[in-house]
N, C-alpha and C positions, 0 to 999 in steps of 0.2 A: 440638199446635201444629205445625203445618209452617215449614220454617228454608229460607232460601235465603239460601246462602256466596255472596260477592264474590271473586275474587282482585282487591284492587288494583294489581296490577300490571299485568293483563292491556291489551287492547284494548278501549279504553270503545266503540267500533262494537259490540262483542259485549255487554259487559256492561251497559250503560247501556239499551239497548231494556228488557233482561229485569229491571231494577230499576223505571223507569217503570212497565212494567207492572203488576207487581207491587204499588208502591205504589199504583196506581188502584186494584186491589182492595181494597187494605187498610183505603183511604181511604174506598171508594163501596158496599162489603159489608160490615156488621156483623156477618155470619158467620162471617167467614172474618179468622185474625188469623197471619200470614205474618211471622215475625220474619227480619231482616235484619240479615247477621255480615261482616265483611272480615275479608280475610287478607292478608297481606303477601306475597302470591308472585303469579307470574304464570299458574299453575293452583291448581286446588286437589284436579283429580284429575288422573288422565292426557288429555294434550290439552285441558284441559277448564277454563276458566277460568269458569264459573256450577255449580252446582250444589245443587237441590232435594229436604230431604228431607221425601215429603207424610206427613200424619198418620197413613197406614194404616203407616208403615213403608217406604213404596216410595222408591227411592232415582234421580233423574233427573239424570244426568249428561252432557248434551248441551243447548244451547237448544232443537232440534227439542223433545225430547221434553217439556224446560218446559212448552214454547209447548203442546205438545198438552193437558198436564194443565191448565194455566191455563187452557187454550179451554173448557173445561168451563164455565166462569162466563158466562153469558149476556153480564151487563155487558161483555163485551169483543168483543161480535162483531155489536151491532144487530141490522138485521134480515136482512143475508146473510153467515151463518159463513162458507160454502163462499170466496164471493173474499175475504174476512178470511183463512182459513187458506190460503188462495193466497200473499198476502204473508207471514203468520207463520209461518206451519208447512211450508210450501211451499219456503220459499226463495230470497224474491226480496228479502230484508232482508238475510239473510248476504250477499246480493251486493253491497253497500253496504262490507262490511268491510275491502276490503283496505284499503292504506294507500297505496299507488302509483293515480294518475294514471288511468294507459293501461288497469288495471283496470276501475277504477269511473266511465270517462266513457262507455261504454255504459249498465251502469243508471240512470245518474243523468239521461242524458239519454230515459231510456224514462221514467223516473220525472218528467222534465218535461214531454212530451209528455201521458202518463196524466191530470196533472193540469191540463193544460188546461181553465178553464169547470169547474174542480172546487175545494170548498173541504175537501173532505175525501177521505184517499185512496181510502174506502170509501163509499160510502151519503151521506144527510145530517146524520149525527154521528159524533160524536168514537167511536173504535174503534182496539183494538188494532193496527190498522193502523197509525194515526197515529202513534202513541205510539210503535212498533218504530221504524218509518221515521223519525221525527225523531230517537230515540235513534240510530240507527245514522248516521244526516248530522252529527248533533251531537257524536258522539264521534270519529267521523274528520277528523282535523287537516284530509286534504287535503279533503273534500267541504265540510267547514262554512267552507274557506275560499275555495271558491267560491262556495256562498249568499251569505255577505259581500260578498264582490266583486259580485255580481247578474249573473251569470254565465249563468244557468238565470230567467228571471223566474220564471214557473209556481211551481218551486222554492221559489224565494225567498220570492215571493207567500205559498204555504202554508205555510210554516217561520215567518215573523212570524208568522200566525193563529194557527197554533197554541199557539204562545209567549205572547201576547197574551193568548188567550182563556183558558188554562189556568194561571191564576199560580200552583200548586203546581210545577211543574216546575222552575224556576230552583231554588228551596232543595235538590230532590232532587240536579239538577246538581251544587251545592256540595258537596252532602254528599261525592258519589265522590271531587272534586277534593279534597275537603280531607281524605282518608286517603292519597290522593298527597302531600298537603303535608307530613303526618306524618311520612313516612318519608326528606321533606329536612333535617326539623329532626333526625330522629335523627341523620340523618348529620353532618349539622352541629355535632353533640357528640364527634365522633371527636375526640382529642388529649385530651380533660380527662378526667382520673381521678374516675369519681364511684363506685369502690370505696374508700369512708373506713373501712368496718368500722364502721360506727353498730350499738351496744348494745342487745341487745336487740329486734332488730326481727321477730322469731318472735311477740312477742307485739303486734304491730299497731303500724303506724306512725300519729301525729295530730302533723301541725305547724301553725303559725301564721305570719301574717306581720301585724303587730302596727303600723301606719303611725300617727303625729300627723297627727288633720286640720288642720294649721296649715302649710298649705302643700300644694304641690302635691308628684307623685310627679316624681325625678329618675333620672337612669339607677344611683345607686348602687342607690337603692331597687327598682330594677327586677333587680337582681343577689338580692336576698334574696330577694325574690317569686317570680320563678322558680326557685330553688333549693328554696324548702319549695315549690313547685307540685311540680316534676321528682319529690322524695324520697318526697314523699306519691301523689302520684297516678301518676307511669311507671316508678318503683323500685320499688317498696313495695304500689302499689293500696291506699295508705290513705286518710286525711282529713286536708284544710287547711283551718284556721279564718281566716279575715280579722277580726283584732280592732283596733278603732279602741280607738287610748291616747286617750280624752280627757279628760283629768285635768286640763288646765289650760284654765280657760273664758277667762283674759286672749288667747289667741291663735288659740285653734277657730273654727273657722265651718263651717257647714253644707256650703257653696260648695265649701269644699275638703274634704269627706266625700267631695260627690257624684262632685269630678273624681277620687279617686282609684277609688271604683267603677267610672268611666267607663275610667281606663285601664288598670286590672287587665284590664277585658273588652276593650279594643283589643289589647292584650299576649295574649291568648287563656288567660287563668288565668281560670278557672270554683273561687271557693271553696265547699266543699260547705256552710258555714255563714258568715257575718256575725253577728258581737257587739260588744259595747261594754264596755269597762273602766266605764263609768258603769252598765249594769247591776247591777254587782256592789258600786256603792256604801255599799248596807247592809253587804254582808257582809264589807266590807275597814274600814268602820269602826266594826262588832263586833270585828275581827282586831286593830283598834289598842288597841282597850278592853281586849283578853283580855291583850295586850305591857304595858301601862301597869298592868293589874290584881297581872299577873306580876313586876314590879320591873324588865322587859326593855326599859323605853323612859321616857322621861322628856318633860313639856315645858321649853322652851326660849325665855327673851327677848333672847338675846346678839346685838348687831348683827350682819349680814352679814357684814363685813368682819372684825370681832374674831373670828368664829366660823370663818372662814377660816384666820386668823391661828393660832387655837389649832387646830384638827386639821391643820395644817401643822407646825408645833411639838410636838404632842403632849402638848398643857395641855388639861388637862379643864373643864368649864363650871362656872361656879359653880352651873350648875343640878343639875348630874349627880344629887346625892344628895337633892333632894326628895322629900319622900314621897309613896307612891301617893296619898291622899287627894286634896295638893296639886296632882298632875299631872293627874288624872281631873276635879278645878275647873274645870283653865287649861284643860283639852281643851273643857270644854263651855261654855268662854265661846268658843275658838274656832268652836267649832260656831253659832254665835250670829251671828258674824262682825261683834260689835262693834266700837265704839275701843281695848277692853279686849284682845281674841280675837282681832286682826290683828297685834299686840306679839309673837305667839308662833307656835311650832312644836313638831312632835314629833319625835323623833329616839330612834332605835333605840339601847339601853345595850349597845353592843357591845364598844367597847377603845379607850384614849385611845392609843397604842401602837404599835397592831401598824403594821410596816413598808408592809405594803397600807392606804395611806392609806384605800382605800374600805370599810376595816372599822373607822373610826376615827367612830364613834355618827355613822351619817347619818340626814339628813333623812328624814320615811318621812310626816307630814301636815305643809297650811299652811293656812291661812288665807286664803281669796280670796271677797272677798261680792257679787263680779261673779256677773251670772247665768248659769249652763251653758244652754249650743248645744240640749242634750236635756232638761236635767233643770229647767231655769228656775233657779227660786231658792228651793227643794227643800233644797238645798248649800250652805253656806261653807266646810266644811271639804273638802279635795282629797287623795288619796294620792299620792304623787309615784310615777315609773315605776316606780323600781328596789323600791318597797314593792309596789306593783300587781299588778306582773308578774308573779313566781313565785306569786305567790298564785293569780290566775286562772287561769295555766296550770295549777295543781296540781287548781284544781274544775275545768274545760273539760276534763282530761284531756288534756292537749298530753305525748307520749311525748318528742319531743327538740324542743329549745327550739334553733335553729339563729340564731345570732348573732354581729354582724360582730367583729372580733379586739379593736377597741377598747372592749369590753365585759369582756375577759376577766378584768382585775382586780376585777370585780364578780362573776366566780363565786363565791367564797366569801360575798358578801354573798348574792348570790340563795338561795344553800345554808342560810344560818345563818337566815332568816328564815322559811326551811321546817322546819329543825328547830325553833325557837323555836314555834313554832306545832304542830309534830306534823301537818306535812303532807306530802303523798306528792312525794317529786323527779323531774321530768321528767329527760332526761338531755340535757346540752348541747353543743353541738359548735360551737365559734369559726370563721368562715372570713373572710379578708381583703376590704376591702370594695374598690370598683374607682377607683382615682383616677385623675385624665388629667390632661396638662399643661396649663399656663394655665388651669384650668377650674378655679372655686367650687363644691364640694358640700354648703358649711354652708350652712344653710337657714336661718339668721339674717343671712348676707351677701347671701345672693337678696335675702329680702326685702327688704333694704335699697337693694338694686340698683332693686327694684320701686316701693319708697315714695317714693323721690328720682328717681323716672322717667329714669332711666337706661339702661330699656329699656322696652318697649312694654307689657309685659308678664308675668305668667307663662309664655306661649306664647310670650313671642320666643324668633327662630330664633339668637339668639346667646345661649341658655338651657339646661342641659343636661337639663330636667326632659323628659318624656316626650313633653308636646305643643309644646316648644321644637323640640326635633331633629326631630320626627314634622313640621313645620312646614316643617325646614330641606330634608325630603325626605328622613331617612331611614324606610325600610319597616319593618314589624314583624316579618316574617321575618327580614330581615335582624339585627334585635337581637337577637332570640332566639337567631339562631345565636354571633352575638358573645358573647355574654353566655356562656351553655352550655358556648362551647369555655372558657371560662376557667377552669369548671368549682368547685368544692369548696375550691379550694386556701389552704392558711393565708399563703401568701407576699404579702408586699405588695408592690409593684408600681406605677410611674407610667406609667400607658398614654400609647401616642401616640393623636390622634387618626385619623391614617392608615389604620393597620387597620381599623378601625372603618369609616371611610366606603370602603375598598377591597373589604370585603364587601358595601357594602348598592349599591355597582356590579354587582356579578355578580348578584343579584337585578332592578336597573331596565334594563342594556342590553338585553336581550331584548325588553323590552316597553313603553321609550319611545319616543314617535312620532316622526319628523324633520321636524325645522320648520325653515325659513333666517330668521337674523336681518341685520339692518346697523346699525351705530352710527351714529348722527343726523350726529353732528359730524364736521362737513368729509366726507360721506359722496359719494363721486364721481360724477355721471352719466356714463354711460358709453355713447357710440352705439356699437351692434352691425350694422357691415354684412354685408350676405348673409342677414341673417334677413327673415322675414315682415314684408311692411309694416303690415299688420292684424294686431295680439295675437289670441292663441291658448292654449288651456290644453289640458294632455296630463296623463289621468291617471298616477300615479306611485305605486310602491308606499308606504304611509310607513313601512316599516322594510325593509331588502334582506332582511332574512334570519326575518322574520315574516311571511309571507304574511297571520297572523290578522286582525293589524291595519288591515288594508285597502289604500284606497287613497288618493289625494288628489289635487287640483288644483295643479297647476306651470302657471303664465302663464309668457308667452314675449312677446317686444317686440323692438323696434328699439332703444327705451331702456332701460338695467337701472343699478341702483344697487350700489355696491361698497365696501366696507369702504375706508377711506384706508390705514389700515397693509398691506393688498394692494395696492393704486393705487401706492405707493412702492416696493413691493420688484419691480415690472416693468422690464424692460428692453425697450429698441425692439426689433421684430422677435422678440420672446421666444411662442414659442407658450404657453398655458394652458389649462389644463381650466374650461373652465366647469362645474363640478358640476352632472347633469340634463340637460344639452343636449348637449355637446362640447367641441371644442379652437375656441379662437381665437385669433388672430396679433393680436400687439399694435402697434398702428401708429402711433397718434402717441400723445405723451404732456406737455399741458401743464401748467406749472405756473404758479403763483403767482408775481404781478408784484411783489408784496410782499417787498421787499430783504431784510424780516427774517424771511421765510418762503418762502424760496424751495423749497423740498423739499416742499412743499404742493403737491399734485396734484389740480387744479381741472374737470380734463377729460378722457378717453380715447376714444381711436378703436380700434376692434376689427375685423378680418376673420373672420368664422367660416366653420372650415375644420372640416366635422363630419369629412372623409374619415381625420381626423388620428388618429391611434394615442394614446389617453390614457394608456397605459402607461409613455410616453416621454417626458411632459410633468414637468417636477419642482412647479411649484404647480398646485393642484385647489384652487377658490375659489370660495365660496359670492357669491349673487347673490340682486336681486328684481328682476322685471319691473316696470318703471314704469307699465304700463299695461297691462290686460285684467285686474286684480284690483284689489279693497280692501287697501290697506297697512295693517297695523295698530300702532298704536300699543304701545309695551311699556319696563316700565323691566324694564331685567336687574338684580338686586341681589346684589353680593357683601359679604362681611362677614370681619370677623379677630375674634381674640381679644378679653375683654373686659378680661384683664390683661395685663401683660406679661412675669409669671416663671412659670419653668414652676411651681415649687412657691412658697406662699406659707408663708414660718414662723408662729410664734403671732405673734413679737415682731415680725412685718412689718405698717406700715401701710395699710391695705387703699387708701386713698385718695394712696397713693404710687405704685401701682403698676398706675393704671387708662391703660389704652389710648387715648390720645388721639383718632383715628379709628376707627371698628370699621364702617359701615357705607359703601359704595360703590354710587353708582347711576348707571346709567350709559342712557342715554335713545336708545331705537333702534327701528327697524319692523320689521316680521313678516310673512310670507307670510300670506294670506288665508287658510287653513286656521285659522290659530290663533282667530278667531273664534268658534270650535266648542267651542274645549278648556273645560274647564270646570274651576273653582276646585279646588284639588289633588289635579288629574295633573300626572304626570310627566313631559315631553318632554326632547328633547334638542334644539338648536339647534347645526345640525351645524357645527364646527369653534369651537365657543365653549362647550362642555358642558354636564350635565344640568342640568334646570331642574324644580323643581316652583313650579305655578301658583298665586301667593296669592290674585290677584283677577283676576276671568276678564274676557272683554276684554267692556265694553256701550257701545252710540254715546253718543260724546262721555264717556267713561271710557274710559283704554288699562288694560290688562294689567299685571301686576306679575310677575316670574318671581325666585325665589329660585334661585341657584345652590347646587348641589348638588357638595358636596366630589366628589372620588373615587378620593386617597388619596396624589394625588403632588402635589401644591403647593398652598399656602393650604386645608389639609385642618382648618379651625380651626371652633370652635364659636362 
């Protein structure tokens, strides 16, 4: 088998042509099977960021010399090699690599000319031609951001074609990009200790991450997730198991199986197995037969409350001492899930006593003749988690059972239950789970949040589960890296929100678009003289310092609309920066005849003075042309907390301490551009902050834009 190395590091102009290619072969010859390896550096020999080694042994260390041994394959060269290795092998595609400007606007403009009245760079099919020369435009920042821009038609022209007509090539793209992405999330784990000394890991690491489908995943849950992903699969290169608890069918549901599969894969954790604690239903209620057989467990009719009452106390049940016979009856009336088998429970004979209340004979089956989400009605009897759990882990083979700090009084239970049994002990390592201010992580207060429609949703963006926040606009980059740096640690900790949305900032400014908004209410018309008396629109980049993202439409007018809270803070003869256009002189300013609003500014007049130095202006003010574009309709929506303390005790009433207000909207227009955007992206709306889009804008529906924290005020879930 022939191997061709990536450096991901390198210049995807260079590396990207000779992956493309490559992958056509792999794809279009069933001969030939070319495995594909990265490396995290930016060569991986000398100067030499690709390199092939072929099946005889031979070892090619240059693209030239790639390209020549790949040319061998007919599939790549149609029916004229010779101008096919002109471009490949020749070297008119390395010309495409630099990364400066003044370099590549010769080739690229020969490269336009060539392909004039041509839909291919070679002949009349697709040929390694193509395939280099896109990978080399496609991987140079500055080239592929001239195609965008449409700079080059010709170019352009055959750069969609080819994209279009070839849809394997997008996923091969992602591929490269997403071993770049790799090595920002490693970094992103700089600060957290994830050397714990875990036991034992010579002999193979196997962890789980063990979720109730009763409910959706939240961001604590998203802290355990990737932590057994990171242990198993980037520490270790072993196995995680995804095992759904569904032990309790009053509260499962399918729905929330499937979302949590849905955002383990948003979250980018790939488990190498999925199971069910309901698979093992026989074998955990053999396990309770063989404890009840053994005098190691007993059943139980003691109310709830008195049963409390006494392992709080340390009074033993009157049941404690019935006999096997008696307890193996009541179990299989349980089993039955009669009038008689709902009365009772089983409960592990462990110690009326001991100081670790969780060793004091708990619950381990109940009785419930509702039907299971999987199993029907198959079941009435259930094992509860903390019976469940060491058990399965012990058959599934799970090495360290990695679980949050508030379990940790249940180690000895989890232990005694595996010796009671003569079963193999994973080994467990406690880490603190992540709490934040004002924020609910008990998944019975959600719900409740949810049932008395208090919020929209499981996905509301004032929700901390995964598709709440993902909603609110934070990225999955960015969590992971949050999460990660927090790392392993046992210390508990009430996080700010802050942090959190100050990270997933450094991820969206780069790459959200500039859109200008104006608040509806009392929003100023403003004559602009010296401007054009016919509107006009000038393209404009939509990010200054991302050329990628293209370009956009700015209208330009005689009339423009202006935030009020600007309109007020002007003073006569005050020059400003129009943001996009220039400076202009502020010349009259009227107000409100209304006695009890006189500060209300109803009207401006403008001089535009472009000659003016914007450096020297102290306000730069965002604007919309009133005319030469579509206004668009748009609520901006911000939001606060959904309680008001930062920590909530046991003894606090939940319904004491809910937030009077929590959502704000505030009803304003948009530059014609936003038209385009599409239901969540991320923009920014310059001087009023990031926004992701919940409902994209369509005639006679406006636009909804969620504000997006970003770590210095009102940073709240």
């Amino acid at each position: 088998m022939a191997a061709l190395t990536i450096a991901s590091k390198a210049n995807q102009a260079i590396t990207l042509p000779v992956l493309l290619v490559v992958h056509y072969i792999n794809t279009n010859d069933q001969d030939v099977d070319i495995s594909i390896g990265f490396q995290d550096v930016e060569e991986v020999h000398e100067k030499t960021p690709v390199k092939l080694e072929w099946h005889n042994g031979e070892d090619l260390q240059s693209s030239a010399s790639i390209y020549a041994k790949l040319m061998e394959n007919k599939i790549l060269h149609g029916q004229d090699r010779q101008a096919v290795d002109e471009w490949v092998v020749g070297g008119r595609v390395s010309n495409l690599a630099p990364t400066d400007f003044k370099s590549i606007e010769g080739p690229l403009l020969e490269l336009d000319h060539h392909l004039t009245l041509r839909s291919y760079v070679v002949g009349c099919t697709l040929t390694a031609a193509d395939l280099a020369v896109w990978g080399a435009t496609r991987g140079n920042k500055i080239a592929y951001a001239a195609i965008k821009k449409g700079a080059m038609i010709n170019v352009t022209r055959w750069f969609k074609w080819i994209e279009e007509t070839n849809d394997w090539i997008a996923p091969v793209v992602q591929s490269l990009n997403a071993h770049a992405q790799e090595r920002k999330v490693a970094k992103s784990k700089e600060g957290a200790n994830y050397d714990i000394a875990l036991p034992d890991t010579d002999k193979g690491v196997v962890t789980r991450f063990p979720p109730e489908p009763s409910g959706y995943l939240h961001i604590g849950h998203a802290k355990a997730a990737l932590l057994n992903d990171y242990f198993a699969h980037e520490m270790y290169k072993g196995t995680m198991i995804c095992r759904f608890d569904d032990t309790n069918p009053s509260k499962e549901k399918e729905e929330f199986q499937q979302s949590i599969v849905e955002d383990l894969a948003l979250m980018g954790i790939k488990p190498d197995k999925t199971s069910h604690t309901s698979d093992y239903f026989q074998q955990l209620y053999d396990q309770c037969v063989t404890l009840l057989k053994a005098g190691k467990a007993y059943a139980d009719d003691t109310e709830r409350e008195t049963m409390q009452h006494e392992r709080f106390d340390g009074i033993a049940s009157k049941r404690r001492d019935a006999t096997i016979e008696e307890n193996l009856a009541r179990f299989e009336e349980m089993k039955k899930g009669n009038e008689e088998g709902v009365r009772w429970c089983v409960r592990a004979k462990v110690s009326v006593e001991n100081p670790n209340k969780a060793m004091r004979d708990p619950v381990i089956y109940r009785c419930n003749p509702q039907p299971h989400h999987r199993t029907g009605e198959k079941w009435k009897v259930y094992p509860t988690y903390d019976f469940a759990c060491p058990i399965v882990d012990s058959m599934e083979g799970i090495t360290h059972a990695l679980r949050t700090i508030e379990f940790r009084d249940r180690g000895p239970q989890y232990n005694w239950i595996l010796d009671a049994l003569n079963l193999r002990k994973p080994n467990i390592w406690d880490f603190a789970r992540m709490n934040f201010v004002r924020t609910l992580l008990s998944k019975r207060k959600l719900t409740k949040f949810v049932e008395t429609g208090h919020v929209w949703g499981w996905d509301d963006p004032r929700f901390p589960t995964i598709r709440g926040i993902s909603r609110r606009g934070m990225t999955i980059d960015a969590l992971r890296e949050f999460i990660l740096k927090q790392g392993p640690s046992r210390n508990i900790v009430n996080l700010d929100w802050t942090l959190f949305w100050a990270t997933n900032k450094k991820y969206i400014d780069p790459i959200a678009p500039r859109h200008t908004a104006v608040v509806l209410e009392n929003a100023v018309t403003t004559t602009v003289k010296g401007a054009r008396v016919a509107p006009y629109t000038e393209d404009k980049p939509k990010h200054g310092k991302n050329p990628e993202l293209g370009t956009k439409k700015v209208a330009y007018s005689s009339e423009i609309l202006i935030d009020q809270s600007d309109a007020q803070s002007f003073t006569a003869d005050e020059e400003i920066t129009l943001m996009n256009w220039g400076n202009a002189i502020v010349r009259k300013i009227t107000n409100s005849l209304n006695p009890l609003h006189t500060s209300l500014v109803t009207a401006l007049e403008l001089d535009l003075h472009l000659q003016g130095d914007v450096k020297t202006t102290k306000q730069k003010i965002t604007w919309l042309a009133k005319s030469g574009q579509e206004l668009i309709p748009v609520d901006l929506v911000d939001f606060d907390f959904l309680i008001t303390k930062d920590k909530l005790e046991e003894e606090d009433n939940l319904d004491d301490f809910l937030t009077e207000k929590t959502e704000f909207r505030t009803k304003a227009v948009a530059d014609g551009n936003l038209a385009a955007v599409r239901e969540g992206e991320i923009i920014q709306f310059e001087r009023k902050g990031y926004f992701r889009v919940d409902r994209a804008f369509k005639h006679g529906e406006g636009a909804v834009a969620f504000c997006i924290p970003t770590g210095k005020v009102n940073a709240g879930k």
